[in-house]
DRENDRENMAR-762665 format. One record per residue (C-alpha): residue in one letter; x, z, y. Coordinates in steps of 0.05 Angstrom, whole numbers, padded with zeros to 5 digits, always signed. Example, Ala and Ser with C-alpha at 12.3 -4.5 7.8 and 13.67 -1.06 7.14 Angstrom:
# DRENDRENMAR-762665
a+00246+00156-00090/s+00273+00143-00021/
***
This chain:
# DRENDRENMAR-762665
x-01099+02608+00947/x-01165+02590+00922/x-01180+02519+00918/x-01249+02526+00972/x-01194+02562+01021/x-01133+02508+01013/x-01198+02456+01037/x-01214+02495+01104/x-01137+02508+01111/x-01130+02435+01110/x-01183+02416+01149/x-01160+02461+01210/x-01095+02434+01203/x-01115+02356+01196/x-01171+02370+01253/x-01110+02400+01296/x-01063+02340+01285/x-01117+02290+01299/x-01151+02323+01359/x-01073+02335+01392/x-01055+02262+01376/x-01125+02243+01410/x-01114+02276+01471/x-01042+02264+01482/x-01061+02210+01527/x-01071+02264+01578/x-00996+02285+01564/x-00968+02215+01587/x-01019+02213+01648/x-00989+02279+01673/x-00916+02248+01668/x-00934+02178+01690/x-00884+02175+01758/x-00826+02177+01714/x-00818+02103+01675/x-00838+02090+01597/x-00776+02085+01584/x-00749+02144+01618/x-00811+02178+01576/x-00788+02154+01515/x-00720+02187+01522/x-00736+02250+01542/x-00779+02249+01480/x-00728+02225+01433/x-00677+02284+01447/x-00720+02337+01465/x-00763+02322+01390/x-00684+02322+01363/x-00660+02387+01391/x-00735+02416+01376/x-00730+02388+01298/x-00657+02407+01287/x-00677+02483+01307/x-00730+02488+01259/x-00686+02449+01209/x-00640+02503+01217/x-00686+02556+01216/x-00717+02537+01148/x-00637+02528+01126/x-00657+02455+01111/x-00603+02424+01151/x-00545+02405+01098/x-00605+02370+01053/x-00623+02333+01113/x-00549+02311+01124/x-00547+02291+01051/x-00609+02243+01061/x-00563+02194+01108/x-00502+02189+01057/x-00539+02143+01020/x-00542+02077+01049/x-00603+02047+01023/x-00632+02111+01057/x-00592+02090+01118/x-00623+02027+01124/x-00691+02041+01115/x-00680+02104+01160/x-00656+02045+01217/x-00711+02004+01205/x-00767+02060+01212/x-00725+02088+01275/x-00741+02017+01299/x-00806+02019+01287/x-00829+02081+01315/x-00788+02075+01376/x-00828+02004+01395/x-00886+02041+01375/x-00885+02109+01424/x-00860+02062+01478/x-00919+02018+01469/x-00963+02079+01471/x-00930+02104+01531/x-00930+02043+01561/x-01004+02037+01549/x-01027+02097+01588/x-00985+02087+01648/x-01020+02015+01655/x-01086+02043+01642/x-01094+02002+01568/x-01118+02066+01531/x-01173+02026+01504/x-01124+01979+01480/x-01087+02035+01454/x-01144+02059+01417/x-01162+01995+01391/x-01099+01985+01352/x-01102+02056+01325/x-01174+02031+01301/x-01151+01975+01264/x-01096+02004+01230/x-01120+02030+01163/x-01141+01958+01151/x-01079+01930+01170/x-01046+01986+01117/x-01098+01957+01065/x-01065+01885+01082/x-00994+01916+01083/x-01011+01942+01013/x-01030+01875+00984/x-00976+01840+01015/x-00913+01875+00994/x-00940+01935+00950/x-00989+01880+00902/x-01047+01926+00903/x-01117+01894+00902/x-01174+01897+00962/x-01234+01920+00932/x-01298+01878+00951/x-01323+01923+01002/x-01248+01932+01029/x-01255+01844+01029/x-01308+01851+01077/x-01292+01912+01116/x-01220+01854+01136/x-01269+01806+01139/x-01314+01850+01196/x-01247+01870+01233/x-01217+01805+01239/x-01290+01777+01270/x-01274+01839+01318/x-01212+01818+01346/x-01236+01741+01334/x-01288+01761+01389/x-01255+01801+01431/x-01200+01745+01436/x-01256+01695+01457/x-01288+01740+01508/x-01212+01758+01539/x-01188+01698+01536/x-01125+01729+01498/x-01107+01755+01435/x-01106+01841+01441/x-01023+01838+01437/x-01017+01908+01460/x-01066+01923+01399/x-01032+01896+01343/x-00968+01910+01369/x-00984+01994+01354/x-01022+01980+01291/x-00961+01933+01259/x-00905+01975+01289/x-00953+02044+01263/x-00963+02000+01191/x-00896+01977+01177/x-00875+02048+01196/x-00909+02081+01143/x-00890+02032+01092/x-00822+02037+01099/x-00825+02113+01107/x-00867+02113+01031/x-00791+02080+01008/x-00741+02137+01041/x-00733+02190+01007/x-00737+02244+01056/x-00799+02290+01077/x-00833+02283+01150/x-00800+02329+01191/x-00729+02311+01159/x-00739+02237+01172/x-00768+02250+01240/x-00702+02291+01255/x-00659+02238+01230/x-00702+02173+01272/x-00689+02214+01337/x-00620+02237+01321/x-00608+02158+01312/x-00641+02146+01374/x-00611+02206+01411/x-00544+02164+01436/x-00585+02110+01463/x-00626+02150+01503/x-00577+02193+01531/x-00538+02129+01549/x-00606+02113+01590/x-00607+02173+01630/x-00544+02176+01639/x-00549+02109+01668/x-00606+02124+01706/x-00579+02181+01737/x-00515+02142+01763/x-00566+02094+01790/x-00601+02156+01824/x-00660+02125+01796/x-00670+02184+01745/x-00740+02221+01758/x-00725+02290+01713/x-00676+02303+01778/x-00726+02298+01828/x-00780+02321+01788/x-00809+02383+01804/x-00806+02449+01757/x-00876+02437+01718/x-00858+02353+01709/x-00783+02377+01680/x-00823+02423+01639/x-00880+02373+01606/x-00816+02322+01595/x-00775+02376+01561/x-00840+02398+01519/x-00847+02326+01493/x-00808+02354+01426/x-00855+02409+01406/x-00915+02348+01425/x-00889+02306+01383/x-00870+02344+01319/x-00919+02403+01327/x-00980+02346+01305/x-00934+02320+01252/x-00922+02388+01216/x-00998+02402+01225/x-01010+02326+01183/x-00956+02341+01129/x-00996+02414+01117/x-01068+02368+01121/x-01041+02320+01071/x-01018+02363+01027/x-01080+02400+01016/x-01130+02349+01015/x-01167+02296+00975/x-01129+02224+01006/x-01202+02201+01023/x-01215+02260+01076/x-01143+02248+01111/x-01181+02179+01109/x-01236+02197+01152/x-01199+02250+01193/x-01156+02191+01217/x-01202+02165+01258/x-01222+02215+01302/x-01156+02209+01342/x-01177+02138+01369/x-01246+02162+01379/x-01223+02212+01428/x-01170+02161+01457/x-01240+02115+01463/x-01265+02172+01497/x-01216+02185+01541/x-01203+02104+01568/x-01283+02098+01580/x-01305+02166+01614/x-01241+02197+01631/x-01194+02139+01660/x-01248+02093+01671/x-01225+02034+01649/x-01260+01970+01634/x-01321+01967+01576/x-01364+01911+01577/x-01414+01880+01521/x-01356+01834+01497/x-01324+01897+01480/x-01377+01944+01454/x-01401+01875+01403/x-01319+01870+01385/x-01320+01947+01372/x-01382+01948+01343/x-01352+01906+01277/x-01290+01946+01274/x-01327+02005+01270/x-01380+01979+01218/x-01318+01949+01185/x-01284+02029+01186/x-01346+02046+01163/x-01352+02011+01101/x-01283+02024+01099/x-01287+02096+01094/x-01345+02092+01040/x-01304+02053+00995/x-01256+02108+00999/x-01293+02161+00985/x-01324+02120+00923/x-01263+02105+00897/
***
């Protein structure tokens, strides 16, 4: 495949994992009367059962079995299941209480935090304009802290969970979809301990739920790992800086979404906090593509 073609290839697959991970906010909306919790668990085994098939359709199962006998593997594989699970139930938890712009927020702020994350346990050096693009987001937050009257918890609990995520995923050595398989396999027992609980309870909503609500919680598998598989193809085709910019149209449309779809709370003290994260994404993204 010509080089100009593997580009445009990559592009429609990074624009298709960003624009499905902007809108997914729509997903949770639609399955909101069951709890973030209940969410999370339907997610967790139906993304298993949805991985293992393709696993096993791409007869990549026994190297993914081989990945756990390792145990430094094992850890880090626990550590990153950790992670991700605080992470999605954040995010869920997010759009049922109407904190999308919260949500997006955090997904803004992460490529700095990864720059931070790099320095601190990686050694790698901020460049000056990366030293001011920190210094723009952190007088973001500073002033959207002042005007709330609270530091953005819900914010910096998705970009650290989302940071320290990928940094322990750069250590395992396993490729996306594997890993993925193996987090919600390691998850799986939990959650099926949940709903079986909640169903004892009669408290679980997949029961009650009507046919179209049991189907949007059974297709959270294919919603989570379709995007996934459509990143892995994106990365693999191009430059590191355009992933870079691609990344950030997902919170733009999760932006988007809070202010004009859900209608949730923007005043000036917002716009002037945004307004430095995205100048300090902005430089951000320049230095990037310079370098």
């Amino acid at each position: 495949m010509s080089s100009d073609r593997q580009t445009k290839v990559g592009v429609a697959y990074g624009l298709s994992a960003y624009l499905w991970w902007g809108f997914i906010a729509l997903y949770f909306k639609a399955v909101a009367s069951a709890t973030p919790l209940e969410v999370l668990c339907h997610r967790v085994l139906w993304s298993a059962l949805f991985l293992l098939s393709l696993l096993a359709l791409r007869g990549r199962l026994a190297k993914s079995w081989q990945t756990l006998r390792e145990w430094r593997t094992f850890r880090l594989l626990l550590l990153s299941t950790a992670l991700i699970a605080i992470n999605w139930y954040t995010f869920i938890w997010a759009v049922g209480h109407d904190q999308v712009l919260s949500a997006s927020l955090g997904y803004f702020i992460n490529p700095l935090l990864n720059v931070l994350l790099g320095v601190a346990f990686l050694r790698e050096k901020l460049r000056p304009r990366q030293q001011i693009s920190v210094l723009l987001a952190a007088i973001g937050v500073l002033t959207l802290t002042l005007s709330q009257g609270s530091f953005p918890g819900l914010a910096f609990i998705l970009a650290l969970s989302f940071g320290f995520y990928g940094l322990v995923r750069k250590r395992v050595a396993a490729g996306p979809m594997e890993g993925l398989c193996l987090e919600t396999l390691l998850l799986s027992p939990m959650a099926l301990l949940w709903l079986v609980h909640l169903r004892a309870g009669d408290a679980l909503v997949f029961t009650r739920a009507g046919s179209s609500l049991k189907f949007l919680l059974a297709a959270g598998g294919m919603i989570t790992a379709l995007p996934l598989l459509w990143f892995t193809n994106a990365a693999r085709r191009l430059p590191y800086s355009t992933v870079g910019v691609l990344q950030y149209l997902a919170p733009s449309l999760q932006f988007l979404l809070a202010v004009l779809a859900f209608h949730e709370p923007f005043g000036r003290e917002q716009l002037l906090s945004f307004a430095f994260i995205w100048s300090a994404l902005g430089l951000f993204s320049y230095d990037l593509y310079r370098a």
